[in-house]
C-alpha positions as CSV (number, residue, x, y, z in Angstrom):
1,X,19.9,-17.4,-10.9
2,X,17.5,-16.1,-8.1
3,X,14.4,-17.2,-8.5
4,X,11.7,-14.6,-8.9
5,X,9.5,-16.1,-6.0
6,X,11.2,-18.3,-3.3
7,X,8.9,-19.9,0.0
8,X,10.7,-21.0,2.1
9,X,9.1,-23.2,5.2
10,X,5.9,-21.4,5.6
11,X,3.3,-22.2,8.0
12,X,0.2,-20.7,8.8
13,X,-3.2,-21.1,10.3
14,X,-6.4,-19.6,11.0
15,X,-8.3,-18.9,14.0
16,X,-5.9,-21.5,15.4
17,X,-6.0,-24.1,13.2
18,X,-3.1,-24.8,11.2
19,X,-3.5,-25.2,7.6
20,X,0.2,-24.8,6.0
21,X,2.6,-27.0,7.4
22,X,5.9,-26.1,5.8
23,X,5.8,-25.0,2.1
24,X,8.7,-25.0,-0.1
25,X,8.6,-23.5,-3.2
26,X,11.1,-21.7,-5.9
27,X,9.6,-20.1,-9.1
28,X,12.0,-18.6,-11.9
29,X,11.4,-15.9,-13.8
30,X,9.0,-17.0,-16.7
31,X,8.0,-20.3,-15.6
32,X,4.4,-20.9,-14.9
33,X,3.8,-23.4,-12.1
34,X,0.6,-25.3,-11.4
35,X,-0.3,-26.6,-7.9
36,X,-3.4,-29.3,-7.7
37,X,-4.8,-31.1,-5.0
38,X,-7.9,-32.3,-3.6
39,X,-10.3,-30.0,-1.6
40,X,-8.7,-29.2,1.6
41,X,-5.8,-29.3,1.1
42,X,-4.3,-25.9,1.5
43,X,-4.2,-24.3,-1.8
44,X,-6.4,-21.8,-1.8
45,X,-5.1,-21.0,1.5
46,X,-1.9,-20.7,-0.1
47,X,-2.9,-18.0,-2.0
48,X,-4.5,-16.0,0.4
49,X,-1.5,-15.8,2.5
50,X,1.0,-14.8,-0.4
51,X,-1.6,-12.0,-1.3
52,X,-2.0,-10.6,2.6
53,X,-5.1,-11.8,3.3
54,X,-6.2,-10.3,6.9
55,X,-7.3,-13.0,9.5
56,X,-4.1,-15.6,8.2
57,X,-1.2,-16.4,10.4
58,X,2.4,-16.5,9.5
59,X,3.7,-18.9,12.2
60,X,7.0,-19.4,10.5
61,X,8.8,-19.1,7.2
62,X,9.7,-16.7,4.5
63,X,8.4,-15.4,1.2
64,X,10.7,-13.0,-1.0
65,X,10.0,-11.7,-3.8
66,X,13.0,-10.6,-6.1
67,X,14.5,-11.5,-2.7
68,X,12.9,-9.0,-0.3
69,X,10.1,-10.9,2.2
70,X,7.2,-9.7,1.9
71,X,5.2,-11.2,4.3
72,X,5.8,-8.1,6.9
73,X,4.2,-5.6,4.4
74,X,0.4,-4.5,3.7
75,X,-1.6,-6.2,0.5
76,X,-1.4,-2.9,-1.3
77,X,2.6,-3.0,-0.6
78,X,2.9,-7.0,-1.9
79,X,0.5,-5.6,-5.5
80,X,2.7,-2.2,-5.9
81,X,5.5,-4.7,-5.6
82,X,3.9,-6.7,-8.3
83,X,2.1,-9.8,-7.2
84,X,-2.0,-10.3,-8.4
85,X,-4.3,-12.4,-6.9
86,X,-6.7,-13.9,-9.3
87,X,-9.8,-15.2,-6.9
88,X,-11.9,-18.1,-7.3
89,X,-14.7,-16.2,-6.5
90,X,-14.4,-12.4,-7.6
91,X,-15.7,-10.2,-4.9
92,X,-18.6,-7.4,-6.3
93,X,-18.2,-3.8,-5.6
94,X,-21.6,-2.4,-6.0
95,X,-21.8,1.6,-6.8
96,X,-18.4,1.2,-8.4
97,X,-18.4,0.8,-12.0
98,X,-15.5,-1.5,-13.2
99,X,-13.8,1.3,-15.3
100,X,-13.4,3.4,-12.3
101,X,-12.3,0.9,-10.4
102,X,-9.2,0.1,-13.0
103,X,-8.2,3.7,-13.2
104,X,-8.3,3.5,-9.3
105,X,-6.3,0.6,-9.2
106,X,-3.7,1.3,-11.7
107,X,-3.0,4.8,-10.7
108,X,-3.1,3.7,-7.0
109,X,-0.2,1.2,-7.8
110,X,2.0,3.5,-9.9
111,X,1.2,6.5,-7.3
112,X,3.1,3.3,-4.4
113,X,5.9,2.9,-7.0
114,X,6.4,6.6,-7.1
115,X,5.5,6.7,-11.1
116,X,3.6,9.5,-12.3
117,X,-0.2,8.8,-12.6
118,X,-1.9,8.5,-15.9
119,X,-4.2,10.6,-17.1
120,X,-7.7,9.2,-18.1
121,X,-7.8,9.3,-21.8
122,X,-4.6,7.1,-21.5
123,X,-5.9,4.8,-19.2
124,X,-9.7,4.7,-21.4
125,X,-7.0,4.3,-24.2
126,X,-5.2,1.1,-22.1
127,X,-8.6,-0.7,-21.1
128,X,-10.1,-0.3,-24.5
129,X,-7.4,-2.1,-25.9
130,X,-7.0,-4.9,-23.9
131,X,-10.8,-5.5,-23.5
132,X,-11.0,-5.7,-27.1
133,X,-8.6,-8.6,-26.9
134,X,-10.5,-10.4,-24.1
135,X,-14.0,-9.9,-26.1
136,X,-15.2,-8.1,-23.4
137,X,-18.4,-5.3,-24.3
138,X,-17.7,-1.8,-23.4
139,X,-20.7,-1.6,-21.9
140,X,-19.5,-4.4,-19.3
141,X,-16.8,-1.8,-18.4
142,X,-19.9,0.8,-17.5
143,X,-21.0,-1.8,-15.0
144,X,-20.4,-2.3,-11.4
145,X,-17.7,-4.3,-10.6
146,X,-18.7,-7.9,-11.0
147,X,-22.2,-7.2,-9.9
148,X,-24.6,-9.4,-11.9
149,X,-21.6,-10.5,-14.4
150,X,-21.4,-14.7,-15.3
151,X,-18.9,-16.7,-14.4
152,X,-17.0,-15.8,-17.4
153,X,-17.4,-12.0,-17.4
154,X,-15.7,-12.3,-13.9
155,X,-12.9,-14.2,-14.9
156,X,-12.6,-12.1,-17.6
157,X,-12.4,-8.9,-16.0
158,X,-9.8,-10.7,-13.6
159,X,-7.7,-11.3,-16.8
160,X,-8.2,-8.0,-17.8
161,X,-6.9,-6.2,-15.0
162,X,-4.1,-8.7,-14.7
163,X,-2.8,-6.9,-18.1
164,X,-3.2,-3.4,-17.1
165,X,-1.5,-3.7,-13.6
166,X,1.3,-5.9,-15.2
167,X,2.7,-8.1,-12.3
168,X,5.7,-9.8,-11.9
169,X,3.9,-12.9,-10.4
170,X,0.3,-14.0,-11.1
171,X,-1.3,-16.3,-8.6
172,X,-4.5,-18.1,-10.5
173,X,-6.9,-19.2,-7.5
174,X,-8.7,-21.8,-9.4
175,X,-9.8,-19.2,-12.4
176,X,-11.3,-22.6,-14.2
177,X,-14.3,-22.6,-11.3
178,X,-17.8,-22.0,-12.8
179,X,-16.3,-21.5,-16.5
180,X,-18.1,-23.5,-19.7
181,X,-15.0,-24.4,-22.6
182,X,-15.6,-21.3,-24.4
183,X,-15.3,-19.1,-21.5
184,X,-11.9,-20.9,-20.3
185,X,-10.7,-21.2,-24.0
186,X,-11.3,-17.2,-24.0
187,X,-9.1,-16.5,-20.4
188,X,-6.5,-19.0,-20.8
189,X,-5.4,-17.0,-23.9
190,X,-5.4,-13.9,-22.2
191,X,-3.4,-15.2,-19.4
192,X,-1.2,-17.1,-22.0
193,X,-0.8,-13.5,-23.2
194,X,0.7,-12.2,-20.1
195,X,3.8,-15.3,-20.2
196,X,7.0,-13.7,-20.6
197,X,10.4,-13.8,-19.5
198,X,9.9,-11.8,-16.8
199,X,6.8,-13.0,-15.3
200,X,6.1,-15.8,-13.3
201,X,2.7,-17.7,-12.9
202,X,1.6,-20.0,-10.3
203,X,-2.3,-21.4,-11.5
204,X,-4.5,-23.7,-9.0
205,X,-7.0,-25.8,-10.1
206,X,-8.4,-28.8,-8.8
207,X,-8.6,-30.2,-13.2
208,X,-5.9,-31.4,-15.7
209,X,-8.5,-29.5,-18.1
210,X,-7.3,-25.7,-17.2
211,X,-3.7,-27.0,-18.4
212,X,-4.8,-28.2,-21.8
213,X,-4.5,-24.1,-22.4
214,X,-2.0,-23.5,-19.9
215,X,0.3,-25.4,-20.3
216,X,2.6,-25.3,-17.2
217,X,6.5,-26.0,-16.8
218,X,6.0,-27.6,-13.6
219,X,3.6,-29.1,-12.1
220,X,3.1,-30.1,-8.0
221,X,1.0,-32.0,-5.8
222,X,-0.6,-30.8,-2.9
223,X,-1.8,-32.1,0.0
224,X,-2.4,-31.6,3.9
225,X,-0.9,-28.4,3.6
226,X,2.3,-28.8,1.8
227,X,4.1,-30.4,-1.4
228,X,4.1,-33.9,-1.4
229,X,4.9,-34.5,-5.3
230,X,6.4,-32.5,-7.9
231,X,7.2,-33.4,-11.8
232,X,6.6,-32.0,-15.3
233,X,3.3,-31.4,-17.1
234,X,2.8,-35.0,-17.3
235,X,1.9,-35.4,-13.9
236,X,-1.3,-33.7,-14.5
237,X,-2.5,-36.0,-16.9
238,X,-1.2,-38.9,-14.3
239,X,-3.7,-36.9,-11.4
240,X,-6.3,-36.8,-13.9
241,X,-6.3,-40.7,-14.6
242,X,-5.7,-41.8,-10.9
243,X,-6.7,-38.9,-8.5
244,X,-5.3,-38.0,-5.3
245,X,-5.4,-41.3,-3.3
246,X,-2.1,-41.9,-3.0
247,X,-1.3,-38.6,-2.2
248,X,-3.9,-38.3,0.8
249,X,-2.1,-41.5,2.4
250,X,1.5,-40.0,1.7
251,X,0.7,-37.2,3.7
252,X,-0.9,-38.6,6.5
C-alpha cells in the first residue's frame, strides 16, 4: 500500500545554511509517527518546510502526498490538500476574533477544494461542538486569535481547528511546549480524537512525556538534520533514560 506521506531525500537550508541533509520518511495511513531529537537538530525545520513556510529552500528531494509532490504548490494549496501545521508557538492575530477566523479558514479551504461553503449557523453549530469537547469557554471563541490566551488556551485552539478543517496529515510542532499535565492531558485527547484510519500524524517533541498520551506507532531519532534511528514506542522511553549522546556522535 502507498503510503499517505512519502519524503523522499529532502534537503533544505536557510539563508544558505543547510539544515536538512537528506530525509527519508514513509507514513501510512493511520499511523501516528513521533520524531525527537535534541535542540538543533532539524525538526522544527522539518515542519516548516512540509507546511510551505516562505524563506526555506528545497535543494533536493520530494514530498507527495497521496502521491502528488507538493513541494511546488503555495501553503494554502498543501492545507486545501489536507496537511495542518500545529506550531510550537501559535502566532496572534490581533483584531481577529478566533471565531472569525475559523469560519475564514474552513470556508477558505472548502471554497480551494471546490465544496460549497457553509453557511454560519452550521459552522457556529461545528465549533460549538467541538469546543465543548476541548473544554474550551465560548467566550474564548469571542477573543482575538491567541492574543492574551495561556499556553494551553493556544494549544487548545490549535486542537480545535485541527478537528474542523479535518486533515489528512497532522504535523504536531512540539504542541507539549509551555503546557502544565492538565493542559497536555486536555489536547492529547483531542488529538487522540482526530486518530483514524485515514489520517496520519507526525508529533515532535523534544520529551517521552507527550507520548504517555500519544502513544505513537513509530518512533525516530533525529539528529544533524536527518534520521539517524528509528524503532517502536520503546525507543522513547530508551531517549528518556539515556538522551541523545549517542545519537549527536552517530551523526557527526
Amino acid at each position: 500500500m502507498t503510503p499517505l506521506l512519502q519524503i523522499k531525500n529532502l534537503q533544505a537550508e536557510i539563508t544558505g545554511k543547510k539544515i536538512l541533509h537528506g530525509v527519508n520518511l514513509d507514513i501510512g495511513k493511520g499511523e501516528v509517527h513521533a520524531i525527537m531529537g535534541p535542540n538543533g537538530s532539524g525538526k522544527s525545520t522539518l515542519s516548516y518546510v512540509l507546511a510551505g513556510k516562505p524563506d526555506y529552500d528545497v535543494t533536493a528531494g520530494e514530498v507527495l502526498l497521496d502521491g502528488a509532490n507538493i513541494l511546488d504548490t503555495a501553503a494554502d494549496e498543501r492545507a486545501a490538500a489536507g496537511l495542518f501545521l500545529a506550531f510550537q508557538y501559535p502566532l496572534e492575530i490581533p483584531g481577529v476574533t478566533t471565531m472569525t477566523f475559523l469560519r475564514a479558514a474552513l470556508n477558505a479551504q472548502r471554497k480551494k477544494r471546490g465544496e460549497p461553503e457553509l453557511s454560519s449557523p452550521e459552522i457556529l453549530r461545528r465549533v460549538r461542538t467541538e469546543a465543548e469537547k476541548l473544554g474550551i469557554d465560548p467566550e474564548m471563541l469571542r477573543r482575538p486569535v491567541n492574543v492574551g490566551f495561556s499556553g494551553g488556551e493556544k494549544k487548545r485552539a490549535e486542537t480545535l481547528q485541527m478537528a474542523l478543517l479535518e486533515p489528512r496529515v497532522c504535523v504536531l510542532d512540539e504542541t507539549d511546549s509551555g503546557l502544565d499535565i492538565d493542559a497536555l492531558k486536555v489536547v492529547a485527547d483531542g488529538v487522540n480524537r482526530l486518530r483514524s484510519p485515514d489520517r496520519s500524524m507526525v508529533v515532535i517533541t523534544h520529551y517521552q512525556r507527550l507520548l504517555d498520551y500519544i502513544v505513537p506507532d513509530v518512533v525516530h531519532v533525529f539528529s544533524k538534520g536527518h534520521i539517524v534511528r528509528t524503532g517502536g514506542k520503546e525507543l522513547a522511553l530508551e531517549l528518556e533514560a539515556n538522551g541523545y549522546a549517542e545519537y549527536l556522535e552517530e551523526a557527526a
